[in-house]
N, C-alpha and C positions, 0 to 999 in steps of 0.2 A: 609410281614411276619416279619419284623422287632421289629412289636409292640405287637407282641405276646408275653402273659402270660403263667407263669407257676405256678399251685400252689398242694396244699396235701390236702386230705380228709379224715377223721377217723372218724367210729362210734362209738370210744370207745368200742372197741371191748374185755371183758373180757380176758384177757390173763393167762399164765402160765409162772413160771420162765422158765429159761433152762432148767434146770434140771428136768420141770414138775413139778412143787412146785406151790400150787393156789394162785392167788394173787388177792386181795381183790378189790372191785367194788374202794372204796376211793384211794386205791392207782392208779388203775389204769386212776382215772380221776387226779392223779396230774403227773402220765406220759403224763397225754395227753399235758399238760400245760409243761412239759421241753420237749415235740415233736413238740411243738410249737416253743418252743426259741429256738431250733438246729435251725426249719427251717428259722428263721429271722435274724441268724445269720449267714446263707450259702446267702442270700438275694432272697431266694426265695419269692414270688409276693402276695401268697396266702392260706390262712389254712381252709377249712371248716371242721365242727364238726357237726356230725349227730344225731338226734332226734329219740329215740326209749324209749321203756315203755315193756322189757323183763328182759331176766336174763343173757341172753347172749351180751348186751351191756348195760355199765354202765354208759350212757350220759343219762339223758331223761330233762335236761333240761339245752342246749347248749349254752344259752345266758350267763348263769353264768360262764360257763367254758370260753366263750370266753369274758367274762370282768375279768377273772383272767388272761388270756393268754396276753387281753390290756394291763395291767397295770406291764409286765415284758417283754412284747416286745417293740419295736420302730417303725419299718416300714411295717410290713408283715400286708395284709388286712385280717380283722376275718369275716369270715359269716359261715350263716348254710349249714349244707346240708344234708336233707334240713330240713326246719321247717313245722313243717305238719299245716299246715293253717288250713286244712278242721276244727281241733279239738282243734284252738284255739280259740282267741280272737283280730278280725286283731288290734284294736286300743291295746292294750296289748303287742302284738307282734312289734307292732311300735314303743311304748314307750321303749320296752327293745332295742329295738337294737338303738335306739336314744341314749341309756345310755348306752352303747357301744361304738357309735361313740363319744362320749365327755367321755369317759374313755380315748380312743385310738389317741385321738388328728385328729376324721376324716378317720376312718381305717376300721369302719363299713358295711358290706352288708348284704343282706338277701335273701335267696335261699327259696321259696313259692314252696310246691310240697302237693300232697294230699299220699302222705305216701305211700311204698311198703307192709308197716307192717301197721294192723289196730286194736291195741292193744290197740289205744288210744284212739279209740270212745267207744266202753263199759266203757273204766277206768272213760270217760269224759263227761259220758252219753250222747252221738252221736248216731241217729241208722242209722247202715251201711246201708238201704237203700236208706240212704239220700245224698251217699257219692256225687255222683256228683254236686248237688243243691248246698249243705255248701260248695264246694272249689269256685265253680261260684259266690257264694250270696258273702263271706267274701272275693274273691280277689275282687269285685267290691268294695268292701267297700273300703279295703286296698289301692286300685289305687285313692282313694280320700284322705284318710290321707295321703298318699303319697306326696298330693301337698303342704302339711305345710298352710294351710290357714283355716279358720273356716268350718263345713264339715257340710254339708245339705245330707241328704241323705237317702235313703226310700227300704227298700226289704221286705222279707215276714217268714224273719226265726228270728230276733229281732225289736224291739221297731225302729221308726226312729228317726235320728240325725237333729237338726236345728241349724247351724251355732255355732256348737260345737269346740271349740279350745284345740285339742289335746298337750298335755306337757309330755316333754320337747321336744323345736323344735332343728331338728339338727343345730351346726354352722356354717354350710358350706350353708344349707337350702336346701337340695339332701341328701334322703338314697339313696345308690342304689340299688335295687330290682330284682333279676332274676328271672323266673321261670321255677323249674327244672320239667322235662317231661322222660317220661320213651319210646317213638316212638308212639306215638299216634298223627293222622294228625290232628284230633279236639283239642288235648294240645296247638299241635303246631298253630297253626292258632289262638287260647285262647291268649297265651302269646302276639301275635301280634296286637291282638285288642286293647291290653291292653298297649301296645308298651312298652315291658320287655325284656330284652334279656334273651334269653332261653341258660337253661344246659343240653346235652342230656347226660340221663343217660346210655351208651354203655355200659353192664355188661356179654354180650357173644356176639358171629358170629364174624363178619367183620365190621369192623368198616364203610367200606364205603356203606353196606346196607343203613346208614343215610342220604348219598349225599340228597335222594329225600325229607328228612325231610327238609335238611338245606336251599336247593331251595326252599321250600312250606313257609317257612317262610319269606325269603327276595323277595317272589313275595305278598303273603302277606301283608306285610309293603309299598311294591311298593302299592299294591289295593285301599289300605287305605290310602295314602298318607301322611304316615308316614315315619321320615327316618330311615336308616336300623342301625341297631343293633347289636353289639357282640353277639356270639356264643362261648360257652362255651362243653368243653366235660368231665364228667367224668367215668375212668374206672380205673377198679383195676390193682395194678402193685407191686413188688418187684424186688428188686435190692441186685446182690452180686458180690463178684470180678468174680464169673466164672459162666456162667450158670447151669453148673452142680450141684453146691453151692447153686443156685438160687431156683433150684426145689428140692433139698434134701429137705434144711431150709423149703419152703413154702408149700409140699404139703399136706404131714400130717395136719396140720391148715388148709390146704385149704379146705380138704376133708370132716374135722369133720363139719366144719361151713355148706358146701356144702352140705352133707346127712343129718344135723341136719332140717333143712333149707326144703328141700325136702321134708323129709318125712311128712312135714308137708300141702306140695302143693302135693302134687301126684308125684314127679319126681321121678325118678328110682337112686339108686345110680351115683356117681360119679367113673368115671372108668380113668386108667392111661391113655390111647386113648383119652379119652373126656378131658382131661387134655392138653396132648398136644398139639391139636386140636388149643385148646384155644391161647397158648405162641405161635404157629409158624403161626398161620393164623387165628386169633378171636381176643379179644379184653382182653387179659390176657399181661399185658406190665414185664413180669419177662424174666430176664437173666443178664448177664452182664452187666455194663454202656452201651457198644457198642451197644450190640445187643437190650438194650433196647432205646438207644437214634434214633437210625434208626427208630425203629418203630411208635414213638411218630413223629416224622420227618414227614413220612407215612403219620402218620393220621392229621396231621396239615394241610399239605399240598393237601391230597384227600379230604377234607371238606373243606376248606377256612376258619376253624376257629377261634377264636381271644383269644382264653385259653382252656389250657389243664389240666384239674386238676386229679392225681391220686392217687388211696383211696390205701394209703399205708395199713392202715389196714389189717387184715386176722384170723379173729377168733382167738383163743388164739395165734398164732403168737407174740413169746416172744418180751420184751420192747424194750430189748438191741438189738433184729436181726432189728427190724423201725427202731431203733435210725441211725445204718449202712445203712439199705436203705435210707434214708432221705438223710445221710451225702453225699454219695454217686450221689444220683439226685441231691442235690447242687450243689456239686463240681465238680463232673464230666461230669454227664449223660447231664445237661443243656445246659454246655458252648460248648455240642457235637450237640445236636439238633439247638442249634443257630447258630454256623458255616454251619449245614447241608442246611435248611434254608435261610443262607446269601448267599450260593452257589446255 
């Protein structure tokens, strides 16, 4: 448990002042970038920055935000979370985050998921009944640029590659690569073929429903005679001095984003019950330092994890109340889950 990471995740999530006042798409991606420098200067491990093409997240193209966040941080590692592969261009996607890591002096990752939202294959002319083929055909690709060497390589959705030399190679000569999965045992078992370490993306229940994911992939890796891999988790969380504080500040934001969200998948409203639900026994990390550094604790330790990352995020959820949970998961909540941990 020692070597366990900790890092933050935001989709760039449209926000409102305090006082309810709107704040603008532009600004809110240069909060994203000084929520980045809090978190590099509490020395927290890791920031990803989420891929969307709506109106309610103003990121949609996260490579840029995190070569702005490179070039005014020092040590915090930037990657996405995730980048929707299915509806990109994997040699594309390799080149930017390669100019990333030589912004960042080495600080580069990339998070491969085929997207919650699919906003981006109409924009992208992709048709979604293609969704599974293009994540399979372009991570195969991707697992060959991956190796920095001239790429030969042949599928059935573009032209094929012969001993083509992708640029700029990284300077280290390793991106690192995860691939984030939502609990699906085909993702998972995908990731392992490809020998990737996987992020589960925990966004309700219990967190330890996962244990059977996290086994299926390191027996996986064992099958294939691969070695085993980090596992990563992300789930949503806020932090305040008092729980009570915690669920005032966060639920409003949490609700609108929740029903906007919904109503668009068939879900029923969000209710105070399904709420709490969530903070005292699901996969919702809000309350106090205390109460929330136990629970990360928890789930480190019921999964065997190797990083815990939390989408500080929350629909409009104002700059300044992140900026305090952020400061807060630095300074306090961490150096409480690592003593828990060490114990």
């Amino acid at each position: 448990m020692a070597g366990v990471e900790f890092g933050l995740d935001t989709f760039g999530d449209v926000t409102v002042t305090p006082d309810g006042g709107e704040v603008s798409q532009a600004q809110v991606i240069r909060n994203v970038v000084a929520e980045a420098v809090l978190a590099d200067e509490l020395g927290i491990d890791f920031i990803g920055v989420g891929e969307h093409h709506r109106v309610d997240f103003a990121v949609s193209a996260p490579e840029v935000v995190l070569a702005g966040i490179a070039t005014a941080t020092k040590n915090i590692h930037l990657g996405s979370a995730v980048t929707v592969l299915s509806s990109d261009d994997p040699i594309r996607v390799f080149q930017r985050f390669a100019t990333i890591d030589a912004l960042s002096n080495g600080r580069a990752e990339v998070i491969l998921g085929r997207g919650s939202f699919t906003e981006s294959f109409p924009l992208f002319g992709f048709d979604l009944s293609m969704y599974e083929q293009l994540f399979e055909e372009k991570l195969d690709l991707f697992s060959e640029v991956l190796k920095e060497k001239p790429v030969t390589w042949a599928g059935e959705l573009r032209p094929p590659l012969k001993d083509k030399d992708i640029y700029p190679r990284t300077e280290g000569g390793h991106l690192p690569a995860w691939v984030g999965v939502g609990g699906s045992p085909e993702s998972v078992v995908r990731a392992a073929r490809y020998g990737l370490p996987l992020v589960l993306a925990i966004i309700g229940g219990d967190p330890a429903r996962f244990a059977p994911y996290v086994d299926l992939f390191h027996r996986a890796l064992a099958q294939m005679e691969k070695p085993d891999l980090p596992i990563a988790v992300h789930s949503p969380g806020y932090i305040a001095d008092t729980d009570e504080l915690a669920a005032e500040q966060y639920y409003s934001h949490h609700k609108a984003m929740r029903d906007r969200i919904g109503a668009e998948r068939g879900w029923g409203e969000s209710t105070p019950a399904e709420f709490r639900q969530e903070v005292e026994h699901g996969s919702l990390y809000l309350g106090s330092p205390e109460t929330v550094a136990r629970k990360i604790a928890k789930t480190v330790q019921t999964l065997g994890i190797q990083r815990f990352d939390m989408k500080y995020s929350a629909g409009t959820l104002p700059h300044e109340h992140m900026m305090r949970s952020i400061e807060l998961y630095g300074s306090t909540v961490l150096p409480m889950v690592k003593d828990i941990l060490a114990s």
